[in-house]
PDB file of N, CA, C and O in Angstrom:
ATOM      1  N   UNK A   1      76.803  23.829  60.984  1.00  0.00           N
ATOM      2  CA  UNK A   1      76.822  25.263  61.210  1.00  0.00           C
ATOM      3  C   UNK A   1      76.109  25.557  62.525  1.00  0.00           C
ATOM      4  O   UNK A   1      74.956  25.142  62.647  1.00  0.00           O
ATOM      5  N   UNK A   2      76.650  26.196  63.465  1.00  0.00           N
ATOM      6  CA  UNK A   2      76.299  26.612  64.264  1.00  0.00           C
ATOM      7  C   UNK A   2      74.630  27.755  64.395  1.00  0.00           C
ATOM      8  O   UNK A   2      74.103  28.541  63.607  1.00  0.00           O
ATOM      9  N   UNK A   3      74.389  27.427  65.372  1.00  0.00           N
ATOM     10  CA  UNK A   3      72.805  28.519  65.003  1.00  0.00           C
ATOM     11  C   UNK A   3      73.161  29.572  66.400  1.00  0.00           C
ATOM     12  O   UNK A   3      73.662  29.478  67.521  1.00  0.00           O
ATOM     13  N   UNK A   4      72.386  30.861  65.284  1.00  0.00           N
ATOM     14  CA  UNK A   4      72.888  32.395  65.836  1.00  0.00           C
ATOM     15  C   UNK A   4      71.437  32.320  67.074  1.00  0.00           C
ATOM     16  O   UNK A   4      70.288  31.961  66.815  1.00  0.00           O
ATOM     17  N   UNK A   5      72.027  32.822  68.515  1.00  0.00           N
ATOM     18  CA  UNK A   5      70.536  32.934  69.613  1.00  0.00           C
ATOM     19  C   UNK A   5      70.410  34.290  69.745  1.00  0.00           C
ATOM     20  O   UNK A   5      71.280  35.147  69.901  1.00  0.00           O
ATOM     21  N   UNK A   6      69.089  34.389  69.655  1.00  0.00           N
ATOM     22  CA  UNK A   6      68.867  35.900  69.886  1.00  0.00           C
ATOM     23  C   UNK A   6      67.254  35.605  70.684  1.00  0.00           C
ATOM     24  O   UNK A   6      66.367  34.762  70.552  1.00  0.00           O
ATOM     25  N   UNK A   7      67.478  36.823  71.558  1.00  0.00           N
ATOM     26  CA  UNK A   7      66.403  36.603  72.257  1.00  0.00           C
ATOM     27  C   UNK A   7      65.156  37.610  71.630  1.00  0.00           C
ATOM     28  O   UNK A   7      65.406  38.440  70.756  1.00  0.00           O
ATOM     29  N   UNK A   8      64.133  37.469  72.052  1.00  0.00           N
ATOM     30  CA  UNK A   8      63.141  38.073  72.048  1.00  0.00           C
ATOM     31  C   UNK A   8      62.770  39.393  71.186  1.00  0.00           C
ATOM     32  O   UNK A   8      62.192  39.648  70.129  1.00  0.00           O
ATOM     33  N   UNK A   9      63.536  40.206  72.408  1.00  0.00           N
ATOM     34  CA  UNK A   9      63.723  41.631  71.421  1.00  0.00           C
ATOM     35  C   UNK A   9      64.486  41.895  70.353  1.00  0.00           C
ATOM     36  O   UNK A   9      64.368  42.645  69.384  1.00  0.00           O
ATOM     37  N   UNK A  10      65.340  41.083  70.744  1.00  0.00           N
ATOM     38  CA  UNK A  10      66.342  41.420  69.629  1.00  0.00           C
ATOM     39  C   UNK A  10      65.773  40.947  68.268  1.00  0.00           C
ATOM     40  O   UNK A  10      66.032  41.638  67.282  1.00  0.00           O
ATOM     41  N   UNK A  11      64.971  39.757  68.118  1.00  0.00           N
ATOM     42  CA  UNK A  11      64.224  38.909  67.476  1.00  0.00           C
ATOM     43  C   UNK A  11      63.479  40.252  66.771  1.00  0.00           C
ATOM     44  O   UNK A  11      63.912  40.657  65.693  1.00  0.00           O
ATOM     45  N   UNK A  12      62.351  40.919  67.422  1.00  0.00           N
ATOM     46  CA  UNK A  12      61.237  41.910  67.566  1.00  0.00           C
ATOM     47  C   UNK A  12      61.706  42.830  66.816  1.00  0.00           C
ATOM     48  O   UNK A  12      61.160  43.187  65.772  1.00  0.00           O
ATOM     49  N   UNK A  13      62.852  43.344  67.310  1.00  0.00           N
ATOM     50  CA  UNK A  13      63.741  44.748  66.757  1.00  0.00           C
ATOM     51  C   UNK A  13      64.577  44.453  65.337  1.00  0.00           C
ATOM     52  O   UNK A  13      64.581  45.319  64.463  1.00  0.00           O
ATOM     53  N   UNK A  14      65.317  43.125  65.142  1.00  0.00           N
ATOM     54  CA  UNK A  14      65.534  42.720  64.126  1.00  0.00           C
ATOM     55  C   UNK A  14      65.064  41.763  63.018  1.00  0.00           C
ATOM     56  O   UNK A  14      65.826  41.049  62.367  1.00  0.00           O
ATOM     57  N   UNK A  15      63.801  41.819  62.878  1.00  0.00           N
ATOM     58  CA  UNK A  15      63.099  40.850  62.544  1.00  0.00           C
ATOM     59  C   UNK A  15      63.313  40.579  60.821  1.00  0.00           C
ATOM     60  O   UNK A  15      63.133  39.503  60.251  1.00  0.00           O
ATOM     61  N   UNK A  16      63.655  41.597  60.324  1.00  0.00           N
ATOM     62  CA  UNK A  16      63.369  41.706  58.779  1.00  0.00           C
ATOM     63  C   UNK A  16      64.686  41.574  58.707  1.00  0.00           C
ATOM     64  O   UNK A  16      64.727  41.076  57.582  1.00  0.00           O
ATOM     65  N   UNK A  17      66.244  41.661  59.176  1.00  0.00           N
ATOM     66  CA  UNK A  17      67.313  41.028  59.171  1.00  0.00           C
ATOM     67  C   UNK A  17      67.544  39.747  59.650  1.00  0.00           C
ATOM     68  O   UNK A  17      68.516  39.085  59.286  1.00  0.00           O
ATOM     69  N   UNK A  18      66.562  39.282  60.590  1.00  0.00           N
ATOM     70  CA  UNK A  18      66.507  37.721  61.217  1.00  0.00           C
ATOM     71  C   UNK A  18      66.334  37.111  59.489  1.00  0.00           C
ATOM     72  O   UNK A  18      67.126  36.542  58.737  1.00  0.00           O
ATOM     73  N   UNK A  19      65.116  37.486  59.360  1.00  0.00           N
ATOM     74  CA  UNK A  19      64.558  36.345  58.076  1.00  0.00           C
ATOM     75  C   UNK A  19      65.415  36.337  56.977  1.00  0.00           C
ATOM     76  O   UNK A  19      65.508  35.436  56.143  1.00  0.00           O
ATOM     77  N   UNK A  20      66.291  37.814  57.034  1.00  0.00           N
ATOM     78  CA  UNK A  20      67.078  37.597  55.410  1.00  0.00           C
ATOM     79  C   UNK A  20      68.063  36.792  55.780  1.00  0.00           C
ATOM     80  O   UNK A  20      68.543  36.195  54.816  1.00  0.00           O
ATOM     81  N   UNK A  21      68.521  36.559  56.733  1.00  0.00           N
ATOM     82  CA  UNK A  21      69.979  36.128  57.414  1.00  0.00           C
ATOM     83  C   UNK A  21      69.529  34.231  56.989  1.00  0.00           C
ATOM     84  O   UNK A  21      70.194  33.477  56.279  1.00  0.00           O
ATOM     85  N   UNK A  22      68.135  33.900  57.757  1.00  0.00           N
ATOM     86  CA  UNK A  22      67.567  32.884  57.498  1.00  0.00           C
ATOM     87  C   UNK A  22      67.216  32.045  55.978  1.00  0.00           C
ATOM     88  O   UNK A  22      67.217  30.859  55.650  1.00  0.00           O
ATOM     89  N   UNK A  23      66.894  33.459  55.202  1.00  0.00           N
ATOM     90  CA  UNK A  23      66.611  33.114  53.664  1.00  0.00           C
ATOM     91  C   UNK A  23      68.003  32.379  52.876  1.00  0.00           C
ATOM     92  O   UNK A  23      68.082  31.490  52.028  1.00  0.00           O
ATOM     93  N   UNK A  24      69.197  33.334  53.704  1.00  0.00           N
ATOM     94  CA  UNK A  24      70.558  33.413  53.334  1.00  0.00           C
ATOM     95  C   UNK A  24      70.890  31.854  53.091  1.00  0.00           C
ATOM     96  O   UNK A  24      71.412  31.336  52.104  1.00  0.00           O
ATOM     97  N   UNK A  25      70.400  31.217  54.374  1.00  0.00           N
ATOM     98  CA  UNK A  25      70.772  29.642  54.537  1.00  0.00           C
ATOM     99  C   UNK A  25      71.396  29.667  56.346  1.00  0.00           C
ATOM    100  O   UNK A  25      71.856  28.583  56.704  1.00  0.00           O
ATOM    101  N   UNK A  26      71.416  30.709  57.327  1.00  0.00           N
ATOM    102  CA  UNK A  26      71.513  30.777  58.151  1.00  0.00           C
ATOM    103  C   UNK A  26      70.310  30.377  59.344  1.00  0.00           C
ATOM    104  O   UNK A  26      69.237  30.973  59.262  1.00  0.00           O
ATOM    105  N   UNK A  27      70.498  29.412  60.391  1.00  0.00           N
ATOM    106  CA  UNK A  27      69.482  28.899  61.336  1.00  0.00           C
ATOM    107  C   UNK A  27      69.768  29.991  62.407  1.00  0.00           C
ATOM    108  O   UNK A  27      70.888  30.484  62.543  1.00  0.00           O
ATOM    109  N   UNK A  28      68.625  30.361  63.203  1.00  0.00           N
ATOM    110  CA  UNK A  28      68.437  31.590  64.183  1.00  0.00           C
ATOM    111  C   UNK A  28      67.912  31.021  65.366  1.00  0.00           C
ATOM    112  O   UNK A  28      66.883  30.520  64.913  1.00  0.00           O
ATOM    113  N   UNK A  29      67.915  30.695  66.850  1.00  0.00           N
ATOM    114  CA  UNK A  29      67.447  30.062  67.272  1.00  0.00           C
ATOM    115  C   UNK A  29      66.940  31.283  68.324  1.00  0.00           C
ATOM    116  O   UNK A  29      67.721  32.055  68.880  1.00  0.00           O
ATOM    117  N   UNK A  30      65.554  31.298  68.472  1.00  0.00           N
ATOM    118  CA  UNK A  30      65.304  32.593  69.185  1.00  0.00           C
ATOM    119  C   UNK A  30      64.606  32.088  70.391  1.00  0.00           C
ATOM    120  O   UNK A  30      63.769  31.191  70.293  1.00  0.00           O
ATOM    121  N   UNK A  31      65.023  32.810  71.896  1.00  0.00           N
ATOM    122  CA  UNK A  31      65.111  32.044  73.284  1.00  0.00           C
ATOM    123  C   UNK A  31      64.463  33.465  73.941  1.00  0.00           C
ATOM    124  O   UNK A  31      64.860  34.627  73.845  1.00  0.00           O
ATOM    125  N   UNK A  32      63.380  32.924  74.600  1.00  0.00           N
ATOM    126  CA  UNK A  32      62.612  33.656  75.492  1.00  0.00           C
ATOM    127  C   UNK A  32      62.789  33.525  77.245  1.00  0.00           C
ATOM    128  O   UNK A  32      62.113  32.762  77.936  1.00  0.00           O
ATOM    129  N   UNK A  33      63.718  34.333  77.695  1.00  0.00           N
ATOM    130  CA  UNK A  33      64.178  33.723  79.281  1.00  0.00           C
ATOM    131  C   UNK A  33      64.870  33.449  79.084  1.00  0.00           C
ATOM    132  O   UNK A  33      65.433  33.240  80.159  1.00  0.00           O
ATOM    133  N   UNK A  34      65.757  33.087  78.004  1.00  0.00           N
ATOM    134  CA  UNK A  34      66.614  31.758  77.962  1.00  0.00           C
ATOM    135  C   UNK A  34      66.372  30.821  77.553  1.00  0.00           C
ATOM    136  O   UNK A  34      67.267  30.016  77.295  1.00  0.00           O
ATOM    137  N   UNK A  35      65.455  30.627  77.395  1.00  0.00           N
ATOM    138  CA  UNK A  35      65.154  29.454  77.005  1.00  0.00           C
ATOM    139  C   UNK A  35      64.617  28.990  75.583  1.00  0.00           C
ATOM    140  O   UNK A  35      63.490  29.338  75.232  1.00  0.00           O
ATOM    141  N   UNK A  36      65.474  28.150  74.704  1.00  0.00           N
ATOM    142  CA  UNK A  36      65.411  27.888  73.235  1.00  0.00           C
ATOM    143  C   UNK A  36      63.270  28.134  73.003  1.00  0.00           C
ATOM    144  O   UNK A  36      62.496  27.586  73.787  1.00  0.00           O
ATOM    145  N   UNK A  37      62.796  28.985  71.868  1.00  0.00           N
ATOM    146  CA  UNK A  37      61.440  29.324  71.757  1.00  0.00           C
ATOM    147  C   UNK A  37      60.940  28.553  70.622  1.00  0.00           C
ATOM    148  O   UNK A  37      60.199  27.585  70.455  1.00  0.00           O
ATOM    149  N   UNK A  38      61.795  29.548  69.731  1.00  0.00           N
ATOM    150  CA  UNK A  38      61.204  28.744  68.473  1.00  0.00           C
ATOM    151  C   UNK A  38      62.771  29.533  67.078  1.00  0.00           C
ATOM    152  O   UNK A  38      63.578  30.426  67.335  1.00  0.00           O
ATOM    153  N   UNK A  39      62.634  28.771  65.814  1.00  0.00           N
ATOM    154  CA  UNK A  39      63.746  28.577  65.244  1.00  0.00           C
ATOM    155  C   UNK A  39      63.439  28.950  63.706  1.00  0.00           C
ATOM    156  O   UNK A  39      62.727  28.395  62.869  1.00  0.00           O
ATOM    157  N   UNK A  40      64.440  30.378  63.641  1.00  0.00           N
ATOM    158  CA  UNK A  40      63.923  30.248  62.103  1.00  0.00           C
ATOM    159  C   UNK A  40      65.697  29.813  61.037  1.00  0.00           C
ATOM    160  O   UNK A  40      66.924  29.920  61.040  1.00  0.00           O
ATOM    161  N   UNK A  41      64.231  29.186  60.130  1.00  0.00           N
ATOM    162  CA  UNK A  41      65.573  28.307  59.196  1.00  0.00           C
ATOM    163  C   UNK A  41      65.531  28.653  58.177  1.00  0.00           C
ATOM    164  O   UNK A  41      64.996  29.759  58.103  1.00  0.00           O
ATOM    165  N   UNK A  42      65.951  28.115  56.933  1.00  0.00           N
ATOM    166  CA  UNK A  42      65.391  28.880  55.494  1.00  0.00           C
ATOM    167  C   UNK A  42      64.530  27.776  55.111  1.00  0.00           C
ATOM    168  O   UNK A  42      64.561  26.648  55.603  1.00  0.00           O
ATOM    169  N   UNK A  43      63.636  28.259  54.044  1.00  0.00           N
ATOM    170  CA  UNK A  43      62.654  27.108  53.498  1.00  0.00           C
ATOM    171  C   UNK A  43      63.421  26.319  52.731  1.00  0.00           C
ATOM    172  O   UNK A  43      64.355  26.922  52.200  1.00  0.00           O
ATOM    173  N   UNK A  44      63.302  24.607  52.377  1.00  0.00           N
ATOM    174  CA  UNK A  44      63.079  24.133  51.358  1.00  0.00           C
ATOM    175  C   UNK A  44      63.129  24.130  50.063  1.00  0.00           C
ATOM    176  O   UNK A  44      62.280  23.321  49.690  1.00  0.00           O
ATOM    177  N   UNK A  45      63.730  24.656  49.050  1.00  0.00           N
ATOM    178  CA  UNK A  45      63.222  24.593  47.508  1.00  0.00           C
ATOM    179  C   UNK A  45      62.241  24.459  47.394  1.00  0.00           C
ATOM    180  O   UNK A  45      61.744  23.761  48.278  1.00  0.00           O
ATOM    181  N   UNK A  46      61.241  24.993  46.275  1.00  0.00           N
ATOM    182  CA  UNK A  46      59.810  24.694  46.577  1.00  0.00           C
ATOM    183  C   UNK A  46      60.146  23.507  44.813  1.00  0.00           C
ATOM    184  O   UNK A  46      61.006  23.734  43.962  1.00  0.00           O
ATOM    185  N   UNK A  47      59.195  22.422  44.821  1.00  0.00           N
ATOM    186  CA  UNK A  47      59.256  21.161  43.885  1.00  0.00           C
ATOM    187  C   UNK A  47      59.450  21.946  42.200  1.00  0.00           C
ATOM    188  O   UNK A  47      58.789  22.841  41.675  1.00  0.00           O
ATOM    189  N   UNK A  48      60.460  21.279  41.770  1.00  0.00           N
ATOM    190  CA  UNK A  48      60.648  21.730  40.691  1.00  0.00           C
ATOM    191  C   UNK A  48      59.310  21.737  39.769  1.00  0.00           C
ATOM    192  O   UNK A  48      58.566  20.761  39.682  1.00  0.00           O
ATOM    193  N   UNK A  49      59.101  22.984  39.085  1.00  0.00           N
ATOM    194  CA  UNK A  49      57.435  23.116  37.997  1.00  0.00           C
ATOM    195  C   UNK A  49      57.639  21.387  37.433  1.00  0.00           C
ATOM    196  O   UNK A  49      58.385  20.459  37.746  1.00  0.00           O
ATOM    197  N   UNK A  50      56.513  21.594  36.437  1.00  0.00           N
ATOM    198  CA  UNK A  50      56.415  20.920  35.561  1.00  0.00           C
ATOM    199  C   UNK A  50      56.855  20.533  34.409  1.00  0.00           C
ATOM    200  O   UNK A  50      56.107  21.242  33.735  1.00  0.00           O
ATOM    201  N   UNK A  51      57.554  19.900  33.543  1.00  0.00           N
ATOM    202  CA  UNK A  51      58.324  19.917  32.194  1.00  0.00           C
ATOM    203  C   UNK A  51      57.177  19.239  31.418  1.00  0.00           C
ATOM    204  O   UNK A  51      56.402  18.304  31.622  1.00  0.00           O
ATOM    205  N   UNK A  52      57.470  20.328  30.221  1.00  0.00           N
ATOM    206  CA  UNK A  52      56.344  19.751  29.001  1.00  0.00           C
ATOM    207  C   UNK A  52      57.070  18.860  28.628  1.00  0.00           C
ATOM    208  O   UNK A  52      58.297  18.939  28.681  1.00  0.00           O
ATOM    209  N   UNK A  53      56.334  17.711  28.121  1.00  0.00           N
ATOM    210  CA  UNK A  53      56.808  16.558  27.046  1.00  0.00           C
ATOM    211  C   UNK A  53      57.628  15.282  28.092  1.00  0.00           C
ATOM    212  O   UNK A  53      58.159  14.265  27.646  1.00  0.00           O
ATOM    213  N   UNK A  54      57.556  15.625  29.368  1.00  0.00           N
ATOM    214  CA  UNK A  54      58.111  14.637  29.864  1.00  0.00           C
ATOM    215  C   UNK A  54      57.584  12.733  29.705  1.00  0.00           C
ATOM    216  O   UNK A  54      58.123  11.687  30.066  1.00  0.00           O
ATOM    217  N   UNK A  55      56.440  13.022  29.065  1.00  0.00           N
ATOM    218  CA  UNK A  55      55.869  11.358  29.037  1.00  0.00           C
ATOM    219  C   UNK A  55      55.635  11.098  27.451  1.00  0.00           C
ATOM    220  O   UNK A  55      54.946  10.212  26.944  1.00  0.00           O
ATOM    221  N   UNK A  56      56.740  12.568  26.508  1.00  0.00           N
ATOM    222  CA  UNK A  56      56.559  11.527  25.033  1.00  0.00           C
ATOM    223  C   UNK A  56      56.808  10.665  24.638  1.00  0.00           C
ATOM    224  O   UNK A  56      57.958  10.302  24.883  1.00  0.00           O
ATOM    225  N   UNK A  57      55.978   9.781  23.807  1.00  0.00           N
ATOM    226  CA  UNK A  57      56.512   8.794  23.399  1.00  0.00           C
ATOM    227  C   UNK A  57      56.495   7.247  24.638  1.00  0.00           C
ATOM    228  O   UNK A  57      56.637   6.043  24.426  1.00  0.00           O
ATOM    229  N   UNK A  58      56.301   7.885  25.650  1.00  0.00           N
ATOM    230  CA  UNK A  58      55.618   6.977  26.789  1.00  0.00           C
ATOM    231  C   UNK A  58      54.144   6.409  26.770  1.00  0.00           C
ATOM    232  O   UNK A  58      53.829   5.244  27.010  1.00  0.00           O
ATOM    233  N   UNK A  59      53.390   7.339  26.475  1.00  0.00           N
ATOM    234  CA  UNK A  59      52.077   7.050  26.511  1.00  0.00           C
ATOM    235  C   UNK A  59      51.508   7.721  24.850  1.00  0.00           C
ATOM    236  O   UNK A  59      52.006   8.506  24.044  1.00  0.00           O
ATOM    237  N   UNK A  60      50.073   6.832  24.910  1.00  0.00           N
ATOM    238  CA  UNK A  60      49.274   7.451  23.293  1.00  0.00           C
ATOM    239  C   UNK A  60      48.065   8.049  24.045  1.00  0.00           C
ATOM    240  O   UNK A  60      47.564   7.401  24.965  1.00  0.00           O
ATOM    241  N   UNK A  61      47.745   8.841  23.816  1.00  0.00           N
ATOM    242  CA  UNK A  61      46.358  10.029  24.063  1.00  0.00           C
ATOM    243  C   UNK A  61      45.352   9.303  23.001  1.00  0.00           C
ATOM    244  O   UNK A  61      45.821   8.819  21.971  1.00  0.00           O
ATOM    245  N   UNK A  62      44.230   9.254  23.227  1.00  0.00           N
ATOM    246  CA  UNK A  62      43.428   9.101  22.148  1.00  0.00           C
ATOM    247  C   UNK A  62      43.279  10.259  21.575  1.00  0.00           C
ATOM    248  O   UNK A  62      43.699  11.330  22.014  1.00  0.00           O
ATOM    249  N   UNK A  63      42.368   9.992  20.068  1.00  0.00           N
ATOM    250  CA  UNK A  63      42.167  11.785  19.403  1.00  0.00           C
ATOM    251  C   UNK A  63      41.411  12.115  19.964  1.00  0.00           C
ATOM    252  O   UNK A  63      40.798  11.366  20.724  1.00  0.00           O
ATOM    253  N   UNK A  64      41.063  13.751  19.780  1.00  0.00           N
ATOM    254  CA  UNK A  64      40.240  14.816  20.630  1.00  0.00           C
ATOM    255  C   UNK A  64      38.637  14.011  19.784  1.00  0.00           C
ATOM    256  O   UNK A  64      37.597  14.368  20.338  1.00  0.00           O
ATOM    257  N   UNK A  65      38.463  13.098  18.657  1.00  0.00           N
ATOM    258  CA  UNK A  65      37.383  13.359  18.239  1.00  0.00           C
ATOM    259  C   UNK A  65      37.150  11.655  19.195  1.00  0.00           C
ATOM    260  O   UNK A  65      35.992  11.462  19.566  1.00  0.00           O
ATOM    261  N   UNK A  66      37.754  11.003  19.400  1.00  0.00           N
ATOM    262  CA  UNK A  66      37.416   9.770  20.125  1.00  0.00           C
ATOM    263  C   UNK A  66      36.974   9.985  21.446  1.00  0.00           C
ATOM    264  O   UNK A  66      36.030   9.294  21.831  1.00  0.00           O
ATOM    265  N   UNK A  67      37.739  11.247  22.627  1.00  0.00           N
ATOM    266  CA  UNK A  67      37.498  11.682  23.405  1.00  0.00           C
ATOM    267  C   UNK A  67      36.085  12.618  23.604  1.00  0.00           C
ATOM    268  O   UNK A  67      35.663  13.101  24.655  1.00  0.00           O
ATOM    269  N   UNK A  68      35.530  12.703  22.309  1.00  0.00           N
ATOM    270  CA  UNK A  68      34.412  13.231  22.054  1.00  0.00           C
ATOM    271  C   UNK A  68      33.356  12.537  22.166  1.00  0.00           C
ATOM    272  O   UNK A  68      32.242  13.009  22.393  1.00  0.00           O
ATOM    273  N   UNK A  69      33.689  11.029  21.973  1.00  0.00           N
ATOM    274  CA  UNK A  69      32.211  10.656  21.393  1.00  0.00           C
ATOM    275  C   UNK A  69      31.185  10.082  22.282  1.00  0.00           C
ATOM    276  O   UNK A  69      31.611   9.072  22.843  1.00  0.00           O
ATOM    277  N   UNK A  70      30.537  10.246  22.450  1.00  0.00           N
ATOM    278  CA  UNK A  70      28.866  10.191  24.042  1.00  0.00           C
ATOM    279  C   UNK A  70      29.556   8.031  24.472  1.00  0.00           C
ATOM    280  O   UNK A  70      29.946   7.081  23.793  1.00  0.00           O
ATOM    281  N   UNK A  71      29.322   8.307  25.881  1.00  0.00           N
ATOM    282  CA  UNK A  71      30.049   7.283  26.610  1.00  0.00           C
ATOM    283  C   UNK A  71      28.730   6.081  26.314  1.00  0.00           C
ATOM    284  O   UNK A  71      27.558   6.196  25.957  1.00  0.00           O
ATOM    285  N   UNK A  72      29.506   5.054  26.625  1.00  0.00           N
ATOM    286  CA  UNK A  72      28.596   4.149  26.108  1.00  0.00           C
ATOM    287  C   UNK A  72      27.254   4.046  27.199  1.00  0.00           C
ATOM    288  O   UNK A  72      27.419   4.697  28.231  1.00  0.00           O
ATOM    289  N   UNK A  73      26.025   3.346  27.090  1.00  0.00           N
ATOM    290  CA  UNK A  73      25.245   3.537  28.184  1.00  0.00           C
ATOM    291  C   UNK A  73      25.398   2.592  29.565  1.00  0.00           C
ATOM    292  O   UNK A  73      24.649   2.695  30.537  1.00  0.00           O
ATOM    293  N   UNK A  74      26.408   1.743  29.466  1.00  0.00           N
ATOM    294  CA  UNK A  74      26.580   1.023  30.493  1.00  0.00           C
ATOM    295  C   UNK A  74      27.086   2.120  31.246  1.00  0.00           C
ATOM    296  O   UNK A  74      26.383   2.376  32.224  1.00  0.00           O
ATOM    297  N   UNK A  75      28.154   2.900  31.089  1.00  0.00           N
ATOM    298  CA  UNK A  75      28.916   3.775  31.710  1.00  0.00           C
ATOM    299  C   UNK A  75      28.095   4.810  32.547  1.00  0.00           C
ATOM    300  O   UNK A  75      28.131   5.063  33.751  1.00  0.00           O
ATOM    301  N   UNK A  76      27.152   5.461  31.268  1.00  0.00           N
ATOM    302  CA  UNK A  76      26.428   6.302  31.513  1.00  0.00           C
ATOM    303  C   UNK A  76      25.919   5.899  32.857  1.00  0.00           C
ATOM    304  O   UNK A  76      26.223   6.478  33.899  1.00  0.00           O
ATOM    305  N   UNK A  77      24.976   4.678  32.749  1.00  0.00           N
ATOM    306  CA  UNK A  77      24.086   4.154  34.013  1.00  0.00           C
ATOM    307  C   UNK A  77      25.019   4.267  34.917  1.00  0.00           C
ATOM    308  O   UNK A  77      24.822   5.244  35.640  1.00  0.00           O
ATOM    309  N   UNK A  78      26.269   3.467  35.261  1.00  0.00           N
ATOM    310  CA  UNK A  78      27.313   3.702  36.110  1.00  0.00           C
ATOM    311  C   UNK A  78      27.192   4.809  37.094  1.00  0.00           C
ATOM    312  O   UNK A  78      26.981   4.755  38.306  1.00  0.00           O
ATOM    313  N   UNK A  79      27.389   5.933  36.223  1.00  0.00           N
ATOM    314  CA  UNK A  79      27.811   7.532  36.306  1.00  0.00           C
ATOM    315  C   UNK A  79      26.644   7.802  37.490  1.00  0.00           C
ATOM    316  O   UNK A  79      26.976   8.620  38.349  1.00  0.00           O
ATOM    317  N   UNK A  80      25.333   7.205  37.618  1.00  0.00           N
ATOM    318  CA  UNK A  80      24.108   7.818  37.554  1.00  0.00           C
ATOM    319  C   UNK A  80      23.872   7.136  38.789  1.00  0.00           C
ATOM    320  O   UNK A  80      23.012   7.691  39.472  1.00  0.00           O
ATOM    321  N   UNK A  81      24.555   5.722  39.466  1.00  0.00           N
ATOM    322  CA  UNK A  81      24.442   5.066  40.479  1.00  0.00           C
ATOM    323  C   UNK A  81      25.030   5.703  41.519  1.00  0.00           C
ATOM    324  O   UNK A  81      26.170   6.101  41.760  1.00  0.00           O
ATOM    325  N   UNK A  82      23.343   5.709  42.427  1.00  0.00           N
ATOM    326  CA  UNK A  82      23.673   6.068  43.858  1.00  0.00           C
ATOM    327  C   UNK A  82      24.852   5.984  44.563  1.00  0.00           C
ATOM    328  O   UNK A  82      25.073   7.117  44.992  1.00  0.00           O
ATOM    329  N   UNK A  83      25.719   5.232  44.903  1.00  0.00           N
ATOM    330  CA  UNK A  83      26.763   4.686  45.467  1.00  0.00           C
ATOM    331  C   UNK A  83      27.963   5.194  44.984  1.00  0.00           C
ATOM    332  O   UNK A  83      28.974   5.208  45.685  1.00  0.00           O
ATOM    333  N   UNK A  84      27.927   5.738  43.502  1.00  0.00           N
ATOM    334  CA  UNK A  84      28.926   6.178  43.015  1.00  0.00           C
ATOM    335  C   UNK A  84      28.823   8.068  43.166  1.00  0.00           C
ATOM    336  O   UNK A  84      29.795   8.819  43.232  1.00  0.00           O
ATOM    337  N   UNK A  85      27.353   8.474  43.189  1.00  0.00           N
ATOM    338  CA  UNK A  85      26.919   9.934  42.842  1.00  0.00           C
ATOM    339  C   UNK A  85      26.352   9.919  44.077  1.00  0.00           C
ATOM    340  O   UNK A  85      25.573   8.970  44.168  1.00  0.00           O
ATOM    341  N   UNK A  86      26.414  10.546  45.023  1.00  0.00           N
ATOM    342  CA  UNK A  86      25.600  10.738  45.997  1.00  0.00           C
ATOM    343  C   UNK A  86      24.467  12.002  45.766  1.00  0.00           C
ATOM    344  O   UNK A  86      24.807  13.158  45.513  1.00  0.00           O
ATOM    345  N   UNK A  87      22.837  11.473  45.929  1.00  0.00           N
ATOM    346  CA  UNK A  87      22.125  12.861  45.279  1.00  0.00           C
ATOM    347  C   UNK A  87      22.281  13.693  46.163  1.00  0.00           C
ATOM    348  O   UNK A  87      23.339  13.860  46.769  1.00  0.00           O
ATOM    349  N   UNK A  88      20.895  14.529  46.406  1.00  0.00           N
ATOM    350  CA  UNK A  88      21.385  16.052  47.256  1.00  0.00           C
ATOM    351  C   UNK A  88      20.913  15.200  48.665  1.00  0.00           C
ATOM    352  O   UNK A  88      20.706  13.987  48.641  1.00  0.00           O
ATOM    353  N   UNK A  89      20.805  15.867  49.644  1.00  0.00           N
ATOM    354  CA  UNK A  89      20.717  15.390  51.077  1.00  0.00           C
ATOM    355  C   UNK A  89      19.545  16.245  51.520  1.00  0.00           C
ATOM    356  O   UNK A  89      19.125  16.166  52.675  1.00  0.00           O
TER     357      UNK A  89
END
């Protein structure tokens, strides 16, 4: 598809028809002097959301009461090492 040139003003003066034209799926190539400036295109799709349940039956969760229970103290100490926690500065 060919891209529509419009200069400057016309850009300025039609600006809120540039972008719908652009949203449309139309490229605008807008030239200052003549000379190609800058280019509006339409965006991207933005990434499809998220789908619930996509990993059932893929993976096991532990229970909420296992996820509960105080970490062992090796871990703990872990948690608590310099190198891993940086204190305040």
């Amino acid at each position: 598809m060919a891209e529509r040139v419009v200069n400057v003003h016309e850009a300025k003066t039609h600006f809120s028809r540039l972008i719908d034209a652009a949203h449309a799926g139309e490229t605008i190539l807008v030239a200052k002097g003549g000379t190609p400036w800058a280019r509006l295109v339409p965006l991207e799709p933005s990434c499809r959301g998220r789908k619930a349940g996509v990993l059932a039956g893929r993976i096991t969760l532990p229970t909420p009461e296992e996820l509960l229970q105080p970490l062992p103290e090796e871990e703990l100490a872990a948690a608590e090492h310099p190198l891993l926690w940086p204190g305040p500065r």
